[in-house]
N, C-alpha and C positions, 0 to 999 in steps of 0.2 A: 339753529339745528346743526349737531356734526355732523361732520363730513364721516361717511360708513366707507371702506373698502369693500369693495364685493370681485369676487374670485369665482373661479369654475364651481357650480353646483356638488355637495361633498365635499372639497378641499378647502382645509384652512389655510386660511392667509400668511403668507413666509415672514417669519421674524427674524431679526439677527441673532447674535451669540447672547443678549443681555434679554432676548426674550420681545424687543419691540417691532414694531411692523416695517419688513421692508418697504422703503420712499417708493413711488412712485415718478419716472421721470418724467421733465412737464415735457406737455404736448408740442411744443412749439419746436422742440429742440430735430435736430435731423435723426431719422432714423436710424445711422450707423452708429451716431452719439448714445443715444437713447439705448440702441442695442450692447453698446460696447459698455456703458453705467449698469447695464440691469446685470450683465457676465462680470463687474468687478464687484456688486455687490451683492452677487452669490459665491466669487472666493472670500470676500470678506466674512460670510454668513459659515465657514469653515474654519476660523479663527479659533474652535477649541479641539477639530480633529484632524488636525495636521498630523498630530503624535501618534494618529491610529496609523499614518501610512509608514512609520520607521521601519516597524517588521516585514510590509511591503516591498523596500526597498534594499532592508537588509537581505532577503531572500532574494531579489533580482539580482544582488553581489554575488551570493553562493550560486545563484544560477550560472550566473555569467562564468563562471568560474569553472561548476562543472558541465559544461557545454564545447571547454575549449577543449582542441586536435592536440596540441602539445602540451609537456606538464611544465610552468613556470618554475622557477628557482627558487628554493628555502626561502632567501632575503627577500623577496617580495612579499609575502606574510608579513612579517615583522616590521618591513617599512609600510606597508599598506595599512597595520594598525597603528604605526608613529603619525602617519600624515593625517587620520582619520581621525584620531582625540587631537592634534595640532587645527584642526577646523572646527571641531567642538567647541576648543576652548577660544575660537578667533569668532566663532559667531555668539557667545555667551557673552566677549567682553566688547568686541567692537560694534558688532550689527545695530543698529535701530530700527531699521527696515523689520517689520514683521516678517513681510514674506521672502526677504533674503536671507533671515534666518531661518525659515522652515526649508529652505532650497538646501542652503549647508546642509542643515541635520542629515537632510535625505542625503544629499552626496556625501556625508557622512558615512553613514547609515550602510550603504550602500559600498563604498569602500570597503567598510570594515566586515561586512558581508561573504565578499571575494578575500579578504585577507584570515578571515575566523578559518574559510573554508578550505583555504591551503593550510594553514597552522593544524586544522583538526587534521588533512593527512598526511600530514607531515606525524605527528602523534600516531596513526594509527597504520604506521608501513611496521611489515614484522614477514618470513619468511611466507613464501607460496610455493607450492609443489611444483614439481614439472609434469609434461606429459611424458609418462612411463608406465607401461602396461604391465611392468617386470612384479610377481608378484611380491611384498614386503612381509614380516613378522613387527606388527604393530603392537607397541607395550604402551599399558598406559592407564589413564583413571578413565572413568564414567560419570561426566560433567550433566548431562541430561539425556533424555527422549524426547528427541523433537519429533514433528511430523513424518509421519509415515509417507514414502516415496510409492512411484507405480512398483518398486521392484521389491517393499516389505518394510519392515518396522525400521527406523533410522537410529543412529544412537551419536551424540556429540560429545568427541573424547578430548579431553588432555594429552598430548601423546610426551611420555619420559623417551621412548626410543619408536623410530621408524626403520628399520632392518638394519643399511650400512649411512646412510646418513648423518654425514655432521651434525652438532649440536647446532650449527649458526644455520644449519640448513633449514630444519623441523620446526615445523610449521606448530605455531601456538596450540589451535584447534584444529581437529578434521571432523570432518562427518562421515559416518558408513553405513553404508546401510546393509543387513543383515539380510541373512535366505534362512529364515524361518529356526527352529530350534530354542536353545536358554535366550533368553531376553533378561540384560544384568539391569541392576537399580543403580539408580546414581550412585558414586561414592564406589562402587566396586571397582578394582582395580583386575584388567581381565589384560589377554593376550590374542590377537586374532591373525590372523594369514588372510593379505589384502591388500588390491590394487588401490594406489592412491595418487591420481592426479592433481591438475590445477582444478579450481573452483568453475562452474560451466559459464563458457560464454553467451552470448545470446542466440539464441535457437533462430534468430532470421537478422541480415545485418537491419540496422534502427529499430528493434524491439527492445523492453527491457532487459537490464544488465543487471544481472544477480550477482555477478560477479564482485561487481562494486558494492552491492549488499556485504559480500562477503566479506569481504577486504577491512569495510568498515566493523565488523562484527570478529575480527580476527581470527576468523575461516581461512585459514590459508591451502586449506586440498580436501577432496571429497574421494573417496571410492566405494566399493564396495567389499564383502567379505566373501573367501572362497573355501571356509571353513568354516567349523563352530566356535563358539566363544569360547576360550578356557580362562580358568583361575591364572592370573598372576600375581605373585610373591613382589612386592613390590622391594626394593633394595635402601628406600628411603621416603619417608613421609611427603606428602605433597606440602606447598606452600600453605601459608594458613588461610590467604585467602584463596584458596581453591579450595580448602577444605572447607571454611566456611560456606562457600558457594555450594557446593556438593551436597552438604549436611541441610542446607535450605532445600533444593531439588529432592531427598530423598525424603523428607517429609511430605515434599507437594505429592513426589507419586505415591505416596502410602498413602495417601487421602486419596487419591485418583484413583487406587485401587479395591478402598474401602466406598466408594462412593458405585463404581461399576460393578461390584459385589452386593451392594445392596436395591440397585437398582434395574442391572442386567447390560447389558451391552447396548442394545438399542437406546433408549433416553437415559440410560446411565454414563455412556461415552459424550454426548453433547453435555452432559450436566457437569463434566468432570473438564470438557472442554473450556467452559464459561467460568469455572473454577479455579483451576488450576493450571489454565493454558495449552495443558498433554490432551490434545487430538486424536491421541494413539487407536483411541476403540468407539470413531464415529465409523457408524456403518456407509460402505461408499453411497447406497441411491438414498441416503438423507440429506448426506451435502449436495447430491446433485437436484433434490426435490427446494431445498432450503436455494440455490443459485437461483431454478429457475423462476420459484416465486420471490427472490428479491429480499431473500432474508439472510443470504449469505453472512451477512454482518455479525448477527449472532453469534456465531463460532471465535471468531478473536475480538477478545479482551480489547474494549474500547472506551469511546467517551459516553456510550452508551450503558454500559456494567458499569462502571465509574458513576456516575451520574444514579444509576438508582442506587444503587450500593450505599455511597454518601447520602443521597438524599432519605432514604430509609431509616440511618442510623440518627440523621439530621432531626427527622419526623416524631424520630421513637422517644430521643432524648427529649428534645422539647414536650413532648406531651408528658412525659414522664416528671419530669420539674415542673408543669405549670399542674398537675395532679397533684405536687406535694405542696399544700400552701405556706409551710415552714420554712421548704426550701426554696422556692420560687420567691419568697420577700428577702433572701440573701444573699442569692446570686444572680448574676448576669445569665440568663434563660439562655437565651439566643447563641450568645459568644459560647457557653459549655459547649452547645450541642454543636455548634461548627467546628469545636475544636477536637470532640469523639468524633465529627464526622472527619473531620482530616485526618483524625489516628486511623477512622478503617480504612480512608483511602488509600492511604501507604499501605498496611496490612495488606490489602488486598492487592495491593503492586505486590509486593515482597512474596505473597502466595501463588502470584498467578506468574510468576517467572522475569517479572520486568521485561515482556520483550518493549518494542520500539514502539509499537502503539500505543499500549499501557503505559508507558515513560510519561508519553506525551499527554496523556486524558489524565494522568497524575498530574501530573504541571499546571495544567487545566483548572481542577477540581480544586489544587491546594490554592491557587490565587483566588477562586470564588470564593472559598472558606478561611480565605486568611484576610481578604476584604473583608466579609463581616466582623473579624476580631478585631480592625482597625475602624469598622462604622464606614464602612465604604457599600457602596452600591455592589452586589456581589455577580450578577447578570447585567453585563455591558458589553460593550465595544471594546472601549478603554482597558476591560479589564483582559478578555479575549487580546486584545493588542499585548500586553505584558505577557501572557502565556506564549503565546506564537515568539516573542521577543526570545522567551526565555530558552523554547525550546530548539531555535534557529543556534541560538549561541551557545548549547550546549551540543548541538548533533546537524552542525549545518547540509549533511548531506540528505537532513531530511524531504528539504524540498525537492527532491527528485523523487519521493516515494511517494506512490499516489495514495495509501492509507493517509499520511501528512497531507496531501494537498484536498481529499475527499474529508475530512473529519475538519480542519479550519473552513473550510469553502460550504458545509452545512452547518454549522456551528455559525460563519459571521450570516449568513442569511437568514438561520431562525432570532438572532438577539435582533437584526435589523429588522425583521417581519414584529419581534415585539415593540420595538421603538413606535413604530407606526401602527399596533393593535389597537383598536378603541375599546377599553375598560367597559360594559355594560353597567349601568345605572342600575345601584344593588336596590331593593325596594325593601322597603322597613316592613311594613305590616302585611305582606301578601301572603296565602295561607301557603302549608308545606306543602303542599301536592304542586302547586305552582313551583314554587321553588325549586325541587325535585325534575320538574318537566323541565324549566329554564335552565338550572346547572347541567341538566345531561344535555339538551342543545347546545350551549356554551361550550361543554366540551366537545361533542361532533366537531363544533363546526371547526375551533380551534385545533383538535389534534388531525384533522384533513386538510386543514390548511399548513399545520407545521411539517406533516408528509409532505404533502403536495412541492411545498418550500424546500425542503431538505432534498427530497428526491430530483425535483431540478435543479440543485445546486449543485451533485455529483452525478446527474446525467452525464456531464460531457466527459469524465473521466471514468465514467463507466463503458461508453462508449470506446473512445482512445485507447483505455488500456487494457479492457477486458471484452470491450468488441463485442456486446451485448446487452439488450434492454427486457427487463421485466416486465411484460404488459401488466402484470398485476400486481406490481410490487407494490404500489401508492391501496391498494384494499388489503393485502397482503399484513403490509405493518399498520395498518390500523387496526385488524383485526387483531392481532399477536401484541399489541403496545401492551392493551392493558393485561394481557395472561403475565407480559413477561416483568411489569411491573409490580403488578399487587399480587402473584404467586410463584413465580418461579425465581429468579432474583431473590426476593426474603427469603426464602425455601433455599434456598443454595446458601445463603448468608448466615441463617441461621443454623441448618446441618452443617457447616464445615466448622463452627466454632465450635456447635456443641459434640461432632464426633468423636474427638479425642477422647472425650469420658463416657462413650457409648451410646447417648442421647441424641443421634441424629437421626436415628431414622425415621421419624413421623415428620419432622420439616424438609426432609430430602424426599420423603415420597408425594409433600405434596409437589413440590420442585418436580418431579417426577409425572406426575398428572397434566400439570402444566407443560412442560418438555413436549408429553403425547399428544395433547391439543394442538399446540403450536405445528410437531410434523403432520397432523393430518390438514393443517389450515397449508400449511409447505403442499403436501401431496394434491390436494384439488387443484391447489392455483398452477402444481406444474402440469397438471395432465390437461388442463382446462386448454382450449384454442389458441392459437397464436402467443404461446406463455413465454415463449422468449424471441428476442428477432436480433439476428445477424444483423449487427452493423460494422462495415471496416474503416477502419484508422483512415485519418485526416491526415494532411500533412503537419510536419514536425513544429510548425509555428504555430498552426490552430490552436494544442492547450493549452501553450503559455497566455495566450491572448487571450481565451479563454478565460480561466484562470484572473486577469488582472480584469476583462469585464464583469467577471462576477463581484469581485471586489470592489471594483468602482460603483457598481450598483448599490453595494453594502454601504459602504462607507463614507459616499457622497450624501449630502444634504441639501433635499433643493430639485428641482425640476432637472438640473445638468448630470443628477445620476443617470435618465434613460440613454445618455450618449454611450454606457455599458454595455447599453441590451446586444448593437449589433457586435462587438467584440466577446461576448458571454455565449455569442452562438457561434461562433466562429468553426465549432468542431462540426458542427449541424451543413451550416451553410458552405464552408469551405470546400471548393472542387476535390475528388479524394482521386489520391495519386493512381497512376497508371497498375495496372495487377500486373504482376511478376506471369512468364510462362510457366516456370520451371522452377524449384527448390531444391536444397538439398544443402543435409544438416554439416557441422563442421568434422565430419570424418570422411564425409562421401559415401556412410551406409546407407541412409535413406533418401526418397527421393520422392517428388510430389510436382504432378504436372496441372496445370490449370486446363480445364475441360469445360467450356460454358460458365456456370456456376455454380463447379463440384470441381474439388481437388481430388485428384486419382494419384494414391498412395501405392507407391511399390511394394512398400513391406508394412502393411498396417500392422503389426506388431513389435515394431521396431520403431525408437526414436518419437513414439506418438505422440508425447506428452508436447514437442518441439513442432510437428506435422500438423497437431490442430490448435495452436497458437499461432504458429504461420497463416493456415487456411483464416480463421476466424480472422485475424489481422486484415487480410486483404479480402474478406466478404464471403469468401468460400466455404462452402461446405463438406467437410474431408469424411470422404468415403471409406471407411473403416472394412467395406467385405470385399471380398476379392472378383466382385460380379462383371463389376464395372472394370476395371481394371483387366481380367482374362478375356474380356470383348476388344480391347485394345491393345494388348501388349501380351506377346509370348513371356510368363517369366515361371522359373523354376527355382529349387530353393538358392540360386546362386545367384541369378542376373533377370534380366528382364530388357525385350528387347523388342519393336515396335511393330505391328502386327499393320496390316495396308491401312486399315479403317483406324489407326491411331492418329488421335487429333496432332501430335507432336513428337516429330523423330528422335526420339530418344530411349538412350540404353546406358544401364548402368550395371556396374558388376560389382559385388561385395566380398568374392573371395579372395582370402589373403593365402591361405597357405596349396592351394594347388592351381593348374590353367582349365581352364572351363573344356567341358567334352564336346568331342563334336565338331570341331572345328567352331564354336559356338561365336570364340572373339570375333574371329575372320566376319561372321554373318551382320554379327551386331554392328561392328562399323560399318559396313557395305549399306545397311539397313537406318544407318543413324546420322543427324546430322547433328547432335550432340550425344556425348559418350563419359558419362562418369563414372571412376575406378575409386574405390578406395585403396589401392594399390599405390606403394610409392610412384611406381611408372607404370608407364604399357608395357603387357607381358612382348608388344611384337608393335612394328607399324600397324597403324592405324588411321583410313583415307575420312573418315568423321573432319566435320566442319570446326567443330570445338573439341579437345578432349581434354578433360578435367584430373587428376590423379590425385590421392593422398597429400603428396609434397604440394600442391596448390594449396587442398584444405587447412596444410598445417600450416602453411601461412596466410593466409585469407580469413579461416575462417565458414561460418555456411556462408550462403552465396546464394543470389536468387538473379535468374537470365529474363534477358527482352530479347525476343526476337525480332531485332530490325528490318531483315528484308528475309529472304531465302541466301537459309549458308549461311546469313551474318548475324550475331549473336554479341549483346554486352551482359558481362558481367560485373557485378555490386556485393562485392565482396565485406563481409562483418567487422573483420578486423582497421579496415581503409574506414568506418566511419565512426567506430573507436577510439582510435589515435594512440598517441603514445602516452598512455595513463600509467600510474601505479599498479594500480590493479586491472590492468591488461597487457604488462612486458609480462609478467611470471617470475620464473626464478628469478634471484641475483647471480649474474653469470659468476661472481667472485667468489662464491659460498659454493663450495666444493663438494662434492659426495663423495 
């Protein structure tokens, strides 16, 4: 009789790499032996994915990197990439040790992480605006239309001239955003009258930093416009590759426009969205109906567009060749169709604007489809591991962006949820009505569990950094998967091919159909009970740690992944930091006090967009009428200043060009035991516990208070937890105006 291995009830028995049964330790031996044999031969049972943790490690480089206070020097890039292939090539030729050579690679890996990540900003330092309210005469082209801001339509210029600015001064690209009137198409070359600062810092100190977006994106100032747009005569051709560039955008929005023309503003703007990338004409309570059910995603171009896009053209082809029996016995079926599907995947990069997300689900999708033309497994680990490789080494500041850390972080949980799917036993002769019954269960239960999966994978940076959960998201997309697969997706795919020659509108209307379906599955789940829930921000380590339990969950093999689970909660479980009293943005206009568990906003029409990122951040919920607030705080259109029954003595003033009436200042300090001015200084003394001025914020930063005792007061200034980055000095003092 053999000897049978028997294991927990449901779980197959552990094999190593070559597929045989892990040993058994004999009984005899000691318990810590016994224990310390079965933990060496579950790293050995890891002997073929050691290679999945490079891009693990190469990202903890670039992390490491952008996490530091100070900016290291040029020459460390470039020696951090000499010592990092000198270990490459010292454990390719000397190592024998398996596992001191996988140790290298990652420290490796790892070095060269930190060194890619200086090299790349090193490459991408180029002028930034200063802060200057002085208005400019901006000359220059119309590179796109980006997103629309609270303040109106945005437009992203080339700028040839910035008023009296040096050439070494002016900034590559700016953004402005426009007060209503002509709206120019890409490729126009126009003239506007416009305030243009530095790129914005972060709305609370330790939130995210757009700035460094920007920096990377070679945004160097933003403002807005205090004119109309006119014509401008340009005095000489732009580059070619701006003109190239331009000439791609001004086709995307003429399809943007010919798509929201045939379809209307309402699911004509999301269609054109998912399209073409221009957001410009989603109506505002769609996005806000799409966040609260958990379909946000929808709107930017991802692994998800990507993924049916390819897979569509994937599907069409292959059926299409194995229908013509001619051609189907000549060519290679499979390989054609992966390799139309890679041409529309780029296509539809190239149409929908390349931003940063679509880069990356392009990266993505071309290694799936470029495995099948080499006979490689096209859905893996392994192969996710070369995407993420690829994409770290080309844009290492992606790991800081949570689009990058939410689309790998569901991406390696659903391949790892397939690794361990058990295939249902296909049955040969059972009649079709069964068959029918069993595939739609197969599918339920699979596409609820790939939600299910996905949606806990970027739980916790959903939480973190957007400080909010979908009660209904996991019904939400399951409801909308298949609209937006088998009709709206094909429908969008195939109206923007066949528009050009006037034939798009019956695949764009059913695009259109679908669209409507989908917001009204958005509109129940937001008005439905508890549809969204406040959660605030962990501390600063939870989602890195986060983040690497999820991965170890992923990518480990073996019973020693659940040692993931408690660092994969870590945003969950981790104690959440102490709530600020008191905010207030980096000029000193607006101001926001904590009140129980409602933030009481001084100027709810001011600065909000910053006010309810703060509040949401630290749990609260920001008070937008002025109900609550006139029960607490005297405030008029100037200042605001603390009423008896105010939870916290504070006053703040926002006029710059006259002194408040009234004797008003004199009150507010007497009344205040902190007092913020957007004012370079106090108009006059001031007996106030703290008082805060303009000249603080312009070096600080916003700022958020604890109040320690009575009177005593710390402040946590934005700038002090920035440090001294590229893309947080500003100007180059030596680039003159």
């Amino acid at each position: 009789m053999s000897d049978i291995e028997v294991g927990e009830p449901g779980e197959a028995a552990a094999t190593d790499a070559r597929g045989a049964p892990l040993s058994t330790p004999p009984p005899g031996r000691p318990s810590l032996a016994r224990a310390w044999a079965w933990v060496a031969e579950q790293i050995e049972h890891q002997a073929e994915r050691w290679s999945l943790w490079t891009p693990v490690a190469f990202g903890c480089g670039a992390g490491a990197y952008f996490s530091l206070s100070r900016e290291p020097q040029a020459w460390v890039g470039l020696v951090g990439v000499a010592v990092a292939a000198a270990i490459l090539i010292g454990a390719n030729r000397w190592s024998r040790a398996r596992a001191l050579t996988a140790l290298l690679v990652l420290l490796a890996a790892g070095l060269g992480g930190f060194s890619m990540a200086k090299l790349r900003t090193e490459g991408a330092k180029a002028p930034v605006a200063g802060v200057d309210t002085r208005p400019q005469r901006l000359e220059g082209w119309v590179m796109d239309i980006v997103s629309p801001g609270q303040g109106g339509p945005r437009l992203l210029i080339a700028p040839y001239r910035i008023g009296d600015w040096a050439p070494a001064a002016t900034p590559i690209r700016v953004r402005v955003t426009l007060r209503g009137g002509y709206l120019p198409a890409p490729g126009e070359p126009i003239k506007v009258l416009a305030v243009i600062n530095t790129p914005p810092q972060p709305a609370s100190p330790g939130s995210y930093d757009f700035a460094r977006d920007a920096f990377f994106q070679s945004v160097g100032g933003v403002g807005f416009a205090l004119g109309p747009v006119q014509t401008w005569y340009a005095p000489q051709a732009p580059p070619w590759r701006l003109r190239l560039t331009m000439r791609i955008n001004a086709l995307r929005w003429a399809l943007t426009r010919r798509i929201v023309d045939t379809l209307g503003v309402g699911s004509g703007g999301l269609a054109a969205a998912m399209t073409t990338g221009h957001d410009a004409f989603i109506p505002k309570n769609e996005v806000n109906d799409l966040r609260a059910a958990g379909l946000a995603h929808i709107i930017s171009i991802s692994g998800l567009h990507m993924a049916i896009v390819g897979g569509f053209v994937f599907a069409l082809a292959r059926f299409g060749i194995a229908a013509w029996p001619w051609l189907a016995l000549r060519v290679p079926g499979k390989k054609v169709a992966a390799g139309l599907a890679l041409a529309s995947v780029l296509a539809y990069l190239v149409l929908s604007g390349w931003p940063p997300p679509a880069e990356r689900s392009a990266v993505t999708a071309a290694v799936a489809f470029g495995a099948m033309l080499f006979d490689r497994q096209a859905i893996s680990l392994h192969a996710l591991s070369l995407a993420a490789m690829v994409v770290l080494v080309l844009q290492p500041e992606a790991v800081t962006q949570p689009g990058f850390q939410m689309s790998f972080a569901a991406t390696a949980a659903l391949v790892a949820l397939a690794e361990v799917w058990r295939h249902p036993v296909r049955e040969i002769n059972a009649p079709w009505p069964i068959k029918i019954v069993q595939g739609f269960w197969t599918w339920l239960v699979a596409g609820a569990a790939a939600s299910f999966v996905a949606g806990t994978a970027t739980g916790p940076f959903s939480m973190q950094d957007f400080n909010r959960v979908s009660t209904w998201g996991l019904i939400s997309n399951m409801v909308t998967e298949p609209i937006s697969g088998f009709l709206m997706m094909p429908g969008l795919a195939i109206g923007a091919v066949l528009a050009p020659f006037g034939l798009g509108k019956w695949p764009l209307e059913v695009a259109g159909f679908a669209i409507d379906l989908m917001n009204k599955v958005a509109h129940v789940a937001a008005i439905a009970p508890f549809s969204q829930i406040n959660v605030a921000s962990g501390p600063e380590w939870s989602l890195p740690a986060a983040f690497l339990g999820l991965l170890w969950l992923c990518l480990w093999k073996g019973r020693l992944r659940w040692l993931g689970l408690p660092l994969a909660l870590a945003v969950n479980l981790a104690p959440k930091p102490p709530i600020p009293d008191v905010w207030a943005d980096g000029e000193g206009s607006a101001v926001a006090v904590h009140a129980d568990k409602d933030a009481i906003l001084f100027r709810p029409d001011v600065k909000l967009f910053g006010a309810e990122l703060w509040a949401r951040r630290r749990g609260l919920v920001p008070q937008e009428t002025e109900t609550l607030r006139d029960a607490s705080y005297d405030c008029d259109h100037w200042s605001c200043m603390p009423r008896a029954a105010a939870p916290l003595k504070v006053g703040s003033a926002w006029n710059l060009k006259r002194p408040l009436k009234d004797n008003r200042f004199a009150q507010m300090c007497a009344a205040s035991e902190v007092v913020i001015l957007r004012n370079e200084s106090a108009p006059e003394a001031c007996p106030a516990s703290l008082v805060l001025t303009g000249a603080d914020f312009a070096k600080g930063g916003s700022a958020e208070l604890f109040r320690i005792a009575p009177g005593k007061w710390r402040v946590v200034w934005a700038q002090n937890l920035r440090g001294r980055r590229p893309w947080t000095w500003g100007p180059d003092p030596r680039l003159s105006r």
